[in-house]
VOFIDO-25033 format. One record per residue: z, x, y of N, C-alpha, C in turn. Coordinates in pm, whole numbers. Layout:
N
n_z, n_x, n_y, ca_z, ca_x, ca_y, c_z, c_x, c_y
Z, X, Y, Z, X, Y, Z, X, Y
...
***
This chain:
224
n_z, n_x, n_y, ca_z, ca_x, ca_y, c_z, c_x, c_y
0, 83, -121, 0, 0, 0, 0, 86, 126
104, 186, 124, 102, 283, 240, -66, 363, 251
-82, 375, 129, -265, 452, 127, -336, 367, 228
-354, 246, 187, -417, 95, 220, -413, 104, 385
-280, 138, 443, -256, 39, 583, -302, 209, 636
-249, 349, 617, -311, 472, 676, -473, 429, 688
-551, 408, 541, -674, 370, 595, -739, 358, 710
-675, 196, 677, -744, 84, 801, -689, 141, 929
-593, 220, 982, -566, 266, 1053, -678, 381, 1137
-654, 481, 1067, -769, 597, 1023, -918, 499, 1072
-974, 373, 969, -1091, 295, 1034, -1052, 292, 1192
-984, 249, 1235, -937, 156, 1335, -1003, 292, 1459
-912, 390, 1446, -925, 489, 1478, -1075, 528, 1539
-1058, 571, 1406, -1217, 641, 1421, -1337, 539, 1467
-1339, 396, 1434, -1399, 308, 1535, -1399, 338, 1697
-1262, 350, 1733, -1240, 310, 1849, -1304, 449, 1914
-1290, 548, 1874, -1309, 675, 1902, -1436, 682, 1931
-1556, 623, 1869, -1683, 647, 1866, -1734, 545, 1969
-1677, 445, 1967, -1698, 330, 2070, -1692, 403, 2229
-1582, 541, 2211, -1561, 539, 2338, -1666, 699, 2364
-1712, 724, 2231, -1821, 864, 2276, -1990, 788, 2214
-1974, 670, 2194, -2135, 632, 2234, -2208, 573, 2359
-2296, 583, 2434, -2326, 563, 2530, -2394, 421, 2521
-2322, 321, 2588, -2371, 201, 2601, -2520, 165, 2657
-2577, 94, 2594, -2738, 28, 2604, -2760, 40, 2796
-2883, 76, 2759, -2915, 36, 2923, -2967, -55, 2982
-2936, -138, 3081, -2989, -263, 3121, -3053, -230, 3285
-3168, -295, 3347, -3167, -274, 3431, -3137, -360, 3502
-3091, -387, 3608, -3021, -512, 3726, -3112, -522, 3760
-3204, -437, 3842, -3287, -522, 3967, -3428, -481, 3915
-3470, -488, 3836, -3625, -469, 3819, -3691, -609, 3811
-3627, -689, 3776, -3670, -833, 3831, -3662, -868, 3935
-3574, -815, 4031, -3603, -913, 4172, -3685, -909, 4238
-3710, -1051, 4321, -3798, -1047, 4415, -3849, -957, 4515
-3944, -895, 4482, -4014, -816, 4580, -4088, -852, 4702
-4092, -824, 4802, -4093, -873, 4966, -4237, -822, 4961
-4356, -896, 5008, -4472, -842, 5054, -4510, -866, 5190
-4599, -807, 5268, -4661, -905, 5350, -4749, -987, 5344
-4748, -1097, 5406, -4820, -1253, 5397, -4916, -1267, 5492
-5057, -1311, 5481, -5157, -1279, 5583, -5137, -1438, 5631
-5147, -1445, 5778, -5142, -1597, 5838, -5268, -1666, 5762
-5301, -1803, 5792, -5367, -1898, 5683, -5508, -1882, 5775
-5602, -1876, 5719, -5727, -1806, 5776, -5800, -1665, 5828
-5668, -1598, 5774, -5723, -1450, 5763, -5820, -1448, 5700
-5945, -1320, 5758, -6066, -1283, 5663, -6024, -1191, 5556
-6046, -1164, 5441, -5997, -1080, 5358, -6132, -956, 5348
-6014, -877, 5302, -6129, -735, 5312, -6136, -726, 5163
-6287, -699, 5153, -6294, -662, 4988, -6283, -492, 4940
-6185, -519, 4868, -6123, -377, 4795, -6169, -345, 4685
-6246, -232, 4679, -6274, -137, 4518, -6126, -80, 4495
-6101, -64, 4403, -5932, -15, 4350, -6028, 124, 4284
-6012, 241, 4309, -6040, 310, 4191, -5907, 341, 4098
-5925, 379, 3978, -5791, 414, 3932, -5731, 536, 3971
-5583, 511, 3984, -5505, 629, 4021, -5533, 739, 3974
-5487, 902, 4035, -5486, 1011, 4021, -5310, 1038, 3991
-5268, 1130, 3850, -5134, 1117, 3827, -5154, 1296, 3824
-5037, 1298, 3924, -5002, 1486, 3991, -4878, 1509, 3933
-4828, 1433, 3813, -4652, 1430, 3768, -4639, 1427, 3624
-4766, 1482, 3533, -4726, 1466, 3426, -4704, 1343, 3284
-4683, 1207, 3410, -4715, 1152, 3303, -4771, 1039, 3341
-4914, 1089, 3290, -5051, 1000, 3315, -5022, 855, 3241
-4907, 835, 3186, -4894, 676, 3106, -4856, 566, 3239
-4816, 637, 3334, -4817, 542, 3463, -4932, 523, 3568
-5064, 563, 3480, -5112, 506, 3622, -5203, 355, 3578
-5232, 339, 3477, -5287, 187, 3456, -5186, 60, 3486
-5073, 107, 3458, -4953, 4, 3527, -4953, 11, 3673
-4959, 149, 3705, -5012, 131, 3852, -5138, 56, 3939
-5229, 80, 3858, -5363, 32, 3909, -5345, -130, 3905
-5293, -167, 3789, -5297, -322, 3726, -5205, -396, 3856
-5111, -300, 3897, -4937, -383, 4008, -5050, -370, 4139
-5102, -301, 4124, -5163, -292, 4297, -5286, -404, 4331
-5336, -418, 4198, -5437, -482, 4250, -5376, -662, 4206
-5253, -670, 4155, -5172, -822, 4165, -5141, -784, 4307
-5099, -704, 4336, -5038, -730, 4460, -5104, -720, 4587
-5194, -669, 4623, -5313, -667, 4736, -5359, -805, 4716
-5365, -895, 4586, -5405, -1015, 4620, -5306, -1121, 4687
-5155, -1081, 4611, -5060, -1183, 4654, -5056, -1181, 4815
-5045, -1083, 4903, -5063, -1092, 5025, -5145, -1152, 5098
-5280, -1198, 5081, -5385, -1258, 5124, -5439, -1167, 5188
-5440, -1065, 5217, -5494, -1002, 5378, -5648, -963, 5252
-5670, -944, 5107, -5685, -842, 5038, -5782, -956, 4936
-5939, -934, 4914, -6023, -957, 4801, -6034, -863, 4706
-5977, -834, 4589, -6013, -702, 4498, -6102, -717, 4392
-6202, -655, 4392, -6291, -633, 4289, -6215, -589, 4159
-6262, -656, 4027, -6226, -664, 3938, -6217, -476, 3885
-6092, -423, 3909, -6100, -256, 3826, -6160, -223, 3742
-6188, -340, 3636, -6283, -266, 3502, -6439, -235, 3548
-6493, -303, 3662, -6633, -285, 3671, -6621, -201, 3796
-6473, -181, 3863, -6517, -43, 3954, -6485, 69, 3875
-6454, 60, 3774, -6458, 203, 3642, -6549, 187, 3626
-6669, 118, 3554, -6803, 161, 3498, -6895, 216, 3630
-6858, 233, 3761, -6926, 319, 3836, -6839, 376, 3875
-6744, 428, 3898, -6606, 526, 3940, -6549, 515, 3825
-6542, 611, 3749, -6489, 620, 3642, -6296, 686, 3738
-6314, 773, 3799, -6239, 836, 3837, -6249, 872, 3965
-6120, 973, 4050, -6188, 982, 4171, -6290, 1085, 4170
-6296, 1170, 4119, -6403, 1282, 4103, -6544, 1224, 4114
-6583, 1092, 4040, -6705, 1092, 4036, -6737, 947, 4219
-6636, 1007, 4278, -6679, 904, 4441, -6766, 1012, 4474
-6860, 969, 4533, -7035, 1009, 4565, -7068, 916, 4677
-7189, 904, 4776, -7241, 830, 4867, -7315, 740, 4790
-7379, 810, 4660, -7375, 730, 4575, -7342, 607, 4539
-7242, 648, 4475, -7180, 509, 4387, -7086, 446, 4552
-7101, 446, 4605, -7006, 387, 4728, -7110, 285, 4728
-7236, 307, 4779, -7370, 240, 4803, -7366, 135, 4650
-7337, 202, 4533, -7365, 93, 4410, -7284, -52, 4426
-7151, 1, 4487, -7047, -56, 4471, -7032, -184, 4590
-7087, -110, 4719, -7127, -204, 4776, -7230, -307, 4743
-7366, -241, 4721, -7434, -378, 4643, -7420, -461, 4570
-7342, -363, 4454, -7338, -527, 4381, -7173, -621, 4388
-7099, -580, 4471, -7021, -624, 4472, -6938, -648, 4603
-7007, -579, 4681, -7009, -607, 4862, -6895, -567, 4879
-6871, -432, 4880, -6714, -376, 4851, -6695, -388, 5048
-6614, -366, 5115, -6597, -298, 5232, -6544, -195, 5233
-6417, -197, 5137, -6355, -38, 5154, -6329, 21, 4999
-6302, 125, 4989, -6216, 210, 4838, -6091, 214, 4882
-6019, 172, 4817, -5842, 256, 4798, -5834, 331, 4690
-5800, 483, 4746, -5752, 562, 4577, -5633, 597, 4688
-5578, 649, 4499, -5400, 709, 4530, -5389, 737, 4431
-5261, 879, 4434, -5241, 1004, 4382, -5065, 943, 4368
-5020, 930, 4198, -4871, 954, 4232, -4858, 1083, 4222
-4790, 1121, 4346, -4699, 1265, 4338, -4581, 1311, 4252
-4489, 1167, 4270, -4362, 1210, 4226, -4313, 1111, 4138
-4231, 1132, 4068, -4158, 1037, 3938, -4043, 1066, 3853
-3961, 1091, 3943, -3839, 1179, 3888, -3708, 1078, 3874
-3638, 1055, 3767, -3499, 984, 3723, -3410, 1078, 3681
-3288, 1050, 3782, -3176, 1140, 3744, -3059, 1041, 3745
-2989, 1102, 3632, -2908, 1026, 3579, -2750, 1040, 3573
-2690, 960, 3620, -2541, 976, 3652, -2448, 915, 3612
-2306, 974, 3550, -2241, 861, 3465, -2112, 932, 3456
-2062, 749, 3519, -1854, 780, 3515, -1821, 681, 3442
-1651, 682, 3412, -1583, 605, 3326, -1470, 651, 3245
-1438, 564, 3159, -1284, 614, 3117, -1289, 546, 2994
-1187, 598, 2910, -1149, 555, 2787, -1028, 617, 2758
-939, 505, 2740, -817, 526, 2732, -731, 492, 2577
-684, 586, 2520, -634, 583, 2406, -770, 574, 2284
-844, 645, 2279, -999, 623, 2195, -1020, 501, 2258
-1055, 396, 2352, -1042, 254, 2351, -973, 174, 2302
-850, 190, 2244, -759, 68, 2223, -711, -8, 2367
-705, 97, 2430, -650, -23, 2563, -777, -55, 2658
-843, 17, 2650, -1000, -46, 2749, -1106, 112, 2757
-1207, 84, 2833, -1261, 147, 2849, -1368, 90, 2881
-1439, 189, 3011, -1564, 159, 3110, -1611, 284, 3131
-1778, 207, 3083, -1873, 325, 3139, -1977, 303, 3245
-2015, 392, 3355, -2089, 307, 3408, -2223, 439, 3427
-2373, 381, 3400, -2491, 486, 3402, -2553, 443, 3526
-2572, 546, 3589, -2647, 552, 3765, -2787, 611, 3742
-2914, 549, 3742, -3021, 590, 3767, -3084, 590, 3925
-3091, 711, 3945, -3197, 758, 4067, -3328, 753, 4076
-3406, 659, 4136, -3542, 739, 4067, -3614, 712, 4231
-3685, 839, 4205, -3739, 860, 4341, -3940, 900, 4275
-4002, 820, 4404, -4137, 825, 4354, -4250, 804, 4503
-4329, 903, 4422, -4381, 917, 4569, -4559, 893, 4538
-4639, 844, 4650, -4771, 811, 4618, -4844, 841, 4756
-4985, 941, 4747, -5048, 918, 4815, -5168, 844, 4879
-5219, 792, 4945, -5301, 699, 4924, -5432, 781, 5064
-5589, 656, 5070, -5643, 731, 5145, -5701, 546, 5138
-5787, 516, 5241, -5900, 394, 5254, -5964, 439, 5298
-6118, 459, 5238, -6219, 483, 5251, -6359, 371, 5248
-6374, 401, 5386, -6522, 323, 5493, -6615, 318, 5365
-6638, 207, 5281, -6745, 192, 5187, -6909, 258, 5296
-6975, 241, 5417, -7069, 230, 5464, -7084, 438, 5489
-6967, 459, 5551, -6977, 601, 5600, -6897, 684, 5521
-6860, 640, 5393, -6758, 724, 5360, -6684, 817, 5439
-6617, 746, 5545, -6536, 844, 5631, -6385, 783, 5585
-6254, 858, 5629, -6140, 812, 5561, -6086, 696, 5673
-6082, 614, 5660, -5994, 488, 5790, -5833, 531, 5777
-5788, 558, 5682, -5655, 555, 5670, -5589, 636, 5568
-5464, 746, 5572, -5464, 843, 5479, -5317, 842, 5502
-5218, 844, 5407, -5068, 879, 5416, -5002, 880, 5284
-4904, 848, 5289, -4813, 910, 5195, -4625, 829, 5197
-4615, 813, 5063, -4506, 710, 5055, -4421, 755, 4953
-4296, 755, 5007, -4151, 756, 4902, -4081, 637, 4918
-4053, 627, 4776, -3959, 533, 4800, -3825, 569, 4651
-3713, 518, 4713, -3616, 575, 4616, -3518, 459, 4672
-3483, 442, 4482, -3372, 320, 4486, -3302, 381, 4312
-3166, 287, 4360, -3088, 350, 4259, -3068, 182, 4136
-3081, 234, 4031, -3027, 113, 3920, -2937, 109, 3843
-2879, 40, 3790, -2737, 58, 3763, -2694, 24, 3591
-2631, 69, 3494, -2576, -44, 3375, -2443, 24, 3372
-2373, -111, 3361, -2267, -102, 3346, -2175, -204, 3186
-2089, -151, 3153, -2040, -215, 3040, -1912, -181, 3085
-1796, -306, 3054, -1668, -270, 3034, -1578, -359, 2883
-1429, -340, 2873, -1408, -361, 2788, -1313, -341, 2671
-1286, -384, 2578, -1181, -268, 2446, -1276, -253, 2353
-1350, -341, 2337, -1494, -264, 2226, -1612, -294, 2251
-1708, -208, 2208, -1853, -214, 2257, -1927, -201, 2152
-2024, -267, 2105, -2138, -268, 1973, -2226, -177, 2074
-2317, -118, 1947, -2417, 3, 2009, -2470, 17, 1873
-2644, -75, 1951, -2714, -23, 1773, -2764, 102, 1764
-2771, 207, 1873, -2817, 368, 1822, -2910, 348, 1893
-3028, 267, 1943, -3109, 256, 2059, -3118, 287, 2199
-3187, 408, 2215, -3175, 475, 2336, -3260, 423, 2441
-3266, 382, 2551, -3368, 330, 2628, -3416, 474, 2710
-3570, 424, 2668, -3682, 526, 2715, -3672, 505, 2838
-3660, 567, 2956, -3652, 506, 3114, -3818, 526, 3125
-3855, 624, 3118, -3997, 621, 3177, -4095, 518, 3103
-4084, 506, 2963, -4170, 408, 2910, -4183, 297, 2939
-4087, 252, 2945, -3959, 106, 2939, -3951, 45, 3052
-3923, 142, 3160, -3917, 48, 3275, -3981, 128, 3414
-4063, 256, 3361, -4137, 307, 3480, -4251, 249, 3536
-4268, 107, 3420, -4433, 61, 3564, -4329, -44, 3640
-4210, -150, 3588, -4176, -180, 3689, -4141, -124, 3775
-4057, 17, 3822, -3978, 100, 3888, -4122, 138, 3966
-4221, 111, 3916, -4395, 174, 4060, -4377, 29, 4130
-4329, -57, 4116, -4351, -173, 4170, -4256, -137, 4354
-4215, -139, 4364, -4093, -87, 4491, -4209, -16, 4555
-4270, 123, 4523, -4352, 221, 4574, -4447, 149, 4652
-4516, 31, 4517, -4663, -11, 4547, -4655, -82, 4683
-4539, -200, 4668, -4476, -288, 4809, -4466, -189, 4886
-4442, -86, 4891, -4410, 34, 5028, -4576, 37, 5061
-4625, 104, 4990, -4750, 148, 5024, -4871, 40, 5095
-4823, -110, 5018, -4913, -201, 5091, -4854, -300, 5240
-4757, -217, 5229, -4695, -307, 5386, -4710, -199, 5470
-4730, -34, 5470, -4789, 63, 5520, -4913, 29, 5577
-5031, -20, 5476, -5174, -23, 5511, -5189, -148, 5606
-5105, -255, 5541, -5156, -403, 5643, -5052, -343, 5815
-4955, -275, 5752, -4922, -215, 5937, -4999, -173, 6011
-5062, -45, 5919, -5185, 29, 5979, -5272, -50, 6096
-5307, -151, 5979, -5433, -218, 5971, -5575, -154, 6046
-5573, -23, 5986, -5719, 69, 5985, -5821, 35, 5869
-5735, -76, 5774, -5869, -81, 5694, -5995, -197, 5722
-5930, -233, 5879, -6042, -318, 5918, -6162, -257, 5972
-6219, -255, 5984, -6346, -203, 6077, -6361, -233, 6173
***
């Protein structure tokens, strides 16, 4: 009997112990919220946009079709913005390398572009920060809390479909912090690590993209 109750003790233990050296799941708080755009008054003319696809300067080229895909939802949600469908400004811009007077001229014909937008992410960096306590292995409580940083940066250019000259050229950071938190006396943890960059780096371009398109309608150089 004494074997028996050391055991479950020993379990008890060593439960609580691991509860308080595994790192709780990550959740993100705000990657759902509402994102703020600008709104074109009701009879704005819209400018028609070629999107070429992004240029990625950071390594990991798995963010730029999530990029291309958020920018061109979102140049429409604003109204100011007509975008040509991306897959058929790839079969003549494959990339930015192949922009030519050329294909500017194709792009206008058959699709009466007015301007190009390309953009370069620069930056894409998550750093990660984490406090908390555990008191007695967790028998009496314990809180952890994980701080993600992520800072991301994009350059952009609008380019005059007629003269290929540049109307508008800059550059955007934006950095916000996300949070998971767990508290508690015990915590389940199935061993599942959350990928930050996979997982939640095309929402986390979403913040950038809103920066970058309330930049251009400020501008507003991509009118002619």
């Amino acid at each position: 009997m004494i074997r028996i109750r050391f055991g479950i003790l020993i379990s008890i233990l060593a439960l609580a112990f691991a509860q308080c050296m595994s790192p709780q799941p990550t959740q993100y708080e705000n990657t759902t919220e509402k994102i703020e755009l600008p709104r074109a008054p009701i009879g704005t003319e819209k400018v028609k946009v070629a999107l070429v696809p992004f240029r990625d300067a950071t390594g990991k080229s798995f963010l730029v079709k999530p990029a291309t895909a958020q920018l061109t939802t979102m140049l429409i949600q604003t109204g100011y913005f007509e975008v040509i469908e991306p897959g058929f400004v790839e079969n003549i811009v494959g990339s930015q390398k192949d922009l030519s007077p050329e294909n500017l001229e194709k792009l206008k014909e058959k699709f009466g572009a007015d301007i190009v937008l390309t953009g370069t992410l620069t930056n894409f960096e998550v750093r990660k920060n984490e406090s908390g306590f555990c008191l007695l292995f967790g028998l009496l409580g314990s809180y952890q809390k994980e701080e993600y940083i992520v800072e991301t940066g994009i350059d952009y250019r609008v380019t005059d479909i007629d003269t290929a000259s540049i109307l508008d050229a800059g550059a955007v950071e934006n950095r916000r912090t996300d949070t998971s938190k767990a508290a508690g006396v015990l915590f389940s943890y199935s061993g599942a690590s959350t990928d930050i960059l996979q997982s939640s780096g095309g929402k986390l371009l979403r913040y950038a993209m809103a920066d970058l398109i309330l930049r251009i309608v400020q501008n507003g150089k991509y009118r002619k």
